[in-house]
C-alpha positions in Angstrom: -98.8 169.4 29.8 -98.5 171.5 26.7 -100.9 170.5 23.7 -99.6 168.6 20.9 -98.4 169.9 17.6 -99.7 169.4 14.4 -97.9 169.9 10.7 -98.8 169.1 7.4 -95.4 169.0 5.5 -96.0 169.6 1.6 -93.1 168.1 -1.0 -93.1 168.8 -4.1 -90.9 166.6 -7.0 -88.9 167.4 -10.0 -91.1 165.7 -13.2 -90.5 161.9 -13.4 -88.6 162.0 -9.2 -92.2 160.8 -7.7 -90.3 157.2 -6.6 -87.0 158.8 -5.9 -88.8 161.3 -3.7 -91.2 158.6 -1.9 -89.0 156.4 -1.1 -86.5 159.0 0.5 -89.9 159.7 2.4 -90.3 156.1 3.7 -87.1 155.7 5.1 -87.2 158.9 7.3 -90.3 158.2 8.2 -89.4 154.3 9.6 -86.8 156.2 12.0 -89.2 159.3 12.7 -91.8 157.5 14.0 -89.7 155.7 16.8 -88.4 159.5 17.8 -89.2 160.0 21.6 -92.3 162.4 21.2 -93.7 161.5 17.7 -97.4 160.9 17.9 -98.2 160.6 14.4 -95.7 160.7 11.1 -97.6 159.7 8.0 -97.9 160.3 4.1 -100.9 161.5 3.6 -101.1 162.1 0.1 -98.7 160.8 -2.6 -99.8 162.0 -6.5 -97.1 162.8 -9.2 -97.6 166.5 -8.1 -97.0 166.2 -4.4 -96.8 164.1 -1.2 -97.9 165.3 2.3 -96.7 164.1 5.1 -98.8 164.6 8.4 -97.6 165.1 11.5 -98.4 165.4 15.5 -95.7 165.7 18.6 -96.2 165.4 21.7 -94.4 169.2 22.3 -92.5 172.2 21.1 -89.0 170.1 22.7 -90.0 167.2 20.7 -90.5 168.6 17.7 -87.1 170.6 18.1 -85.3 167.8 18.6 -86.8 166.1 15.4 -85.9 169.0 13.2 -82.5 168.9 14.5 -82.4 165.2 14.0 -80.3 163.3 11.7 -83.6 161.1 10.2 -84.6 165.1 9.2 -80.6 165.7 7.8 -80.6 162.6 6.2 -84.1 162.9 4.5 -82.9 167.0 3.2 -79.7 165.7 2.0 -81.5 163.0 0.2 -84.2 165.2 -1.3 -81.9 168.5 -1.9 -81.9 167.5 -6.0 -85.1 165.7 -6.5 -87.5 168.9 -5.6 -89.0 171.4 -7.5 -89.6 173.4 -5.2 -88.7 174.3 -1.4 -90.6 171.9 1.7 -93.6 173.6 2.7 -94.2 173.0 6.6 -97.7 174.3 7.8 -98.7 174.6 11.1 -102.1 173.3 12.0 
């Protein structure tokens, strides 16, 4: 069994998109969370500066999958205007 993954997923909003960008947020993460291999799919931090979304998977396949996923499409499509800068994904 492979050891899970873990991610810390910084966003960053345009001035005054904080809600905009949150919400976005909380609707991908109500489907993540019920993906086959999701652990742990949070927000960690939400200031007017950033959010931080923390995540654990179960393995590499899962993760893939996720990243592939349409929760992940929807949630990029949703946020393509609203950031000021690109996702930061960091593994842990």
């Amino acid at each position: 069994m492979s050891a899970p993954i873990y991610l810390q997923t910084t966003i960053t909003p345009n001035e005054g998109e904080f809600f905009r960008v949150k919400l976005a947020l909380e609707i991908a993460i109500d489907e993540v969370v019920n993906e086959p291999g999701c652990i742990r799919y949070e927000l960690t931090e939400a200031t007017e500066e950033r959010l931080v979304l923390t995540e654990q998977w179960a393995s590499e396949e899962d993760l893939d999958k996720h990243s592939k996923g349409t929760a992940v499409q929807d949630m990029n499509e949703s946020l393509s205007a609203l950031l000021a800068e690109p996702v930061k994904i960091e593994r842990l």
